[in-house]
N, C-alpha and C positions, 0 to 999 in steps of 0.2 A: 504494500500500500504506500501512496505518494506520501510524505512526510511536506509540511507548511514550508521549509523554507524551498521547496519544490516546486511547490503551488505559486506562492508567490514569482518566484523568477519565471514561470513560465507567461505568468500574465501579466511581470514587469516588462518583459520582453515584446508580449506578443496582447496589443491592446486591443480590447475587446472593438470588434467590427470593422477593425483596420484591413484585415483581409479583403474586406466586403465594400467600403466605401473609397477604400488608398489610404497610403499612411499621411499623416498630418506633419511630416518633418519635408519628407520626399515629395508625394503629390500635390499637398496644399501648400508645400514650403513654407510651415510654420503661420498659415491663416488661418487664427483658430477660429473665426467668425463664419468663415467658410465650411470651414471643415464640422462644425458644431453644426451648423444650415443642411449640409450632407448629409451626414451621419442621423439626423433628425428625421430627415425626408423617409431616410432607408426603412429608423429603426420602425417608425409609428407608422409608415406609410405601406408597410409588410406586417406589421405586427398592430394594426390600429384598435385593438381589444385592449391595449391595452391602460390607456387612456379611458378607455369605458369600463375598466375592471376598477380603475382609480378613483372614479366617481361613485364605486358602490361605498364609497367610506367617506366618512367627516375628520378631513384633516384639518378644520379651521380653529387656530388657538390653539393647537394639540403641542406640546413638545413632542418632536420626531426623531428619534434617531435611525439612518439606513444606514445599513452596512453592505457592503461591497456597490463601486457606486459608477463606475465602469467610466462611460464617457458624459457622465453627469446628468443625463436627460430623463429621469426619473425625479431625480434633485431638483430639478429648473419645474417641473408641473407641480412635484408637493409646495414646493415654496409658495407658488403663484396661486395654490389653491390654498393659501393660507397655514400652511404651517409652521410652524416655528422649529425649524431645521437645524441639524447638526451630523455629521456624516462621519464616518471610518472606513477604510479602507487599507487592504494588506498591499498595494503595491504604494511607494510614491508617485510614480508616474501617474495613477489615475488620481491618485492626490493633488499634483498640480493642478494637471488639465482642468477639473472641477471646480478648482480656486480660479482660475481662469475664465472658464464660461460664468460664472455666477459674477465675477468683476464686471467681467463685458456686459452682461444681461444688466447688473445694476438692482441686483437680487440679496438680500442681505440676510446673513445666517448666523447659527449661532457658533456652533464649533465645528471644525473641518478638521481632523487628523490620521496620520497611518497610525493604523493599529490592527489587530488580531481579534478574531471575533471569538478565541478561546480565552479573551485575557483584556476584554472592552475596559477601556480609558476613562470610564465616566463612574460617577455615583452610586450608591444603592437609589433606587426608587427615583431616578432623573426624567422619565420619559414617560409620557403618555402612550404611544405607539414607538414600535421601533417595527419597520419595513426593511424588508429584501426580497427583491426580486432579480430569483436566476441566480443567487449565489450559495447559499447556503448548502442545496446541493453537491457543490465543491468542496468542503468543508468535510476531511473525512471523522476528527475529533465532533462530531454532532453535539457528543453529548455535553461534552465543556461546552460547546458552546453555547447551546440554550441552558445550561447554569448561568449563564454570564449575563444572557439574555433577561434570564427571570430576575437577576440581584438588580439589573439598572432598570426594570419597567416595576410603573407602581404600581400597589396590588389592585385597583381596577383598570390596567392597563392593558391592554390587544398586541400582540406580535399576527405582524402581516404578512407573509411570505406568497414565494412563485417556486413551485417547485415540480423540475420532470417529472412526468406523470408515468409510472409502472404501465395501468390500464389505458395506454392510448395507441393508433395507427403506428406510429412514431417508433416506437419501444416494442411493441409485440408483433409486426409486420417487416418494418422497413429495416430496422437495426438487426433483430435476431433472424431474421431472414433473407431479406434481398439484399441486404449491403454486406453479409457474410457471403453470401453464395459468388455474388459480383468480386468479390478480393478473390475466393476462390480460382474463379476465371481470369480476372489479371496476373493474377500470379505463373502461372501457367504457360502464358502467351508471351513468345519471346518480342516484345514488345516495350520500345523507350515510353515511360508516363513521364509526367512533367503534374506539379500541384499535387494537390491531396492524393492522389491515388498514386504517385510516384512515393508520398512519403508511408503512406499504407503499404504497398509494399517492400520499402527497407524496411520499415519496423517489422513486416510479417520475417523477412526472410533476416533479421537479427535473433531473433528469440523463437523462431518456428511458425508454421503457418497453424498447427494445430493447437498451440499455445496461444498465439497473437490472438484467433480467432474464441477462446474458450469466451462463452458472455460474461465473467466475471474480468475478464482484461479488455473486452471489445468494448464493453459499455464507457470505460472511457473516453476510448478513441474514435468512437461513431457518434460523439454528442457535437465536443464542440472540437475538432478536427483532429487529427491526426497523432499532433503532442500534446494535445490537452492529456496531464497525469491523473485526474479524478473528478467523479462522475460517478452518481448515484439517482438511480428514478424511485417516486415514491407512488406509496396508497393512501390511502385514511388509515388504516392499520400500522404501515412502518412511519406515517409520523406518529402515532402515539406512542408507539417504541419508541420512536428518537429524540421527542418530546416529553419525557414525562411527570416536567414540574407545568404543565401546559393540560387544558383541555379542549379540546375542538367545538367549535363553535358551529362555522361551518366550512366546506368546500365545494369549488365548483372550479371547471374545466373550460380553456377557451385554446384555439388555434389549431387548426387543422392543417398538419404538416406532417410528413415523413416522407421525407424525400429519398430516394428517385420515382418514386409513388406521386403522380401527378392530380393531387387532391389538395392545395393549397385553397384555400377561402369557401371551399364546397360545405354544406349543411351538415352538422354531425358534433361540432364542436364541444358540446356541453359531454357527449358522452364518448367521443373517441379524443379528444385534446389533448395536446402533447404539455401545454402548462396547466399546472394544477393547483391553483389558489385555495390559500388558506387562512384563516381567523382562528387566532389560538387566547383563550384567556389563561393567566397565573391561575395553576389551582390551589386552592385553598384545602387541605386533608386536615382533620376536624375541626 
């Protein structure tokens, strides 16, 4: 299993959606106005549930802390929806960038630091809500880390989370099926890749193809590409295991994706959805 300072470097390195939109040093040569305008377009304009999943909750007046906070644009709507914001994050680099976009935007928060979400920076009892989305996930210590969770949210406080979903398209179709069989067949094929499927298989053909392939090693490498080192999908059941200073409130499922499966935005979401939203209240035992 990946170990944090693992985690970390890979996402120091390798910033979230950079892949996907160009990187902000090389392609936007350090515009980060631009580059935040992109990456916006991409994130919300592919993923637009999710700005509607933001709305099922009253973040106005709330103290908020998120944790893992990528390229800032979940930060930039709670603020604007009234929160009273303060973030963490394990890499610095999305530390920066964040302090950046909220400068430019002209957004004002309360505390902004790196830190570890086994080992949060903040108070007992500081936070009304503390939100993440799409990270926790990564996070293979869970369980320090909703300890840490529970000590800074007060005892009528909500933990929000976005978490891969076990029961979706995504996970039970595309990943343990069609994107295993498909390396299979690259593998094979004497054939130069170039991108993700060139780095699929060195990593198959470094550690074995029956290895690389087991679903307890795949799962990390078919979520968010190739060297992503960890990666876990969840139910309502393994977060109450992973969870268990928490009670669920409720959950519900949005985004129909699994790709190479040609089902992006098609009807199904609530019960095939590859993100799986969560409301957890502090439990109280007697």
């Amino acid at each position: 299993m990946a170990d944090e300072h693992e985690i970390q470097s890979h996402w120091q390195k390798n910033p979230v959606g950079e892949n996907l939109v160009g990187s902000l040093g090389e392609d936007f040569l350090d515009d980060h106005a631009n580059f935040f305008d992109a990456y916006d377009k991409w994130y919300y304009g592919g993923q637009e549930h999710v700005l509607k999943a933001l709305d099922k909750f009253d973040w106005r007046d709330k103290r908020v802390l998120e944790i893992g906070l990528g390229q800032g644009s979940d930060a930039e709507q709670l603020i604007r929806r009234g929160a009273d914001w303060s973030g963490v994050d394990l890499t610095a680099e999305s530390i920066r960038r964040v302090g950046e976009r909220l400068r430019l935007r002209g957004l004002h928060y309360r505390k902004l630091v790196q830190g570890s979400a086994t080992a949060l920076p903040f108070n007992n009892g500081d936070f009304d809500i503390v939100f993440s989305h799409g990270v926790l996930h990564h996070v293979p210590d869970i369980l320090s880390a909703q300890t840490q969770i529970r000590r800074v949210l007060k005892e009528d406080g909500r933990l929000i989370i976005m978490m891969y979903a076990r029961w979706s398209l995504n996970y039970q179709v595309a990943i343990k099926f069609v994107r295993r069989l498909g390396l299979m067949v690259l593998y094979v094929l004497p054939i130069d890749f170039s991108g993700i499927y060139a780095a699929h298989k060195r990593n198959a053909q470094r550690v074995g193809l029956v290895n690389y392939l087991k679903i307890k090693n795949f799962i990390h490498r078919a979520t968010d590409g190739p060297d992503n080192p960890y990666a876990k999908v969840y139910d309502r059941s393994t977060l109450q295991r992973d969870f268990p200073d928490f009670e669920l409130v409720r959950t519900f499922k949005r985004y129909m994706h699994a790709p190479p499966l040609p089902i992006h935005g098609l009807p199904g979401e609530s019960v095939f959805g590859w993100h799986l939203w969560a409301e957890l209240k502090p439990r109280h035992d007697g």
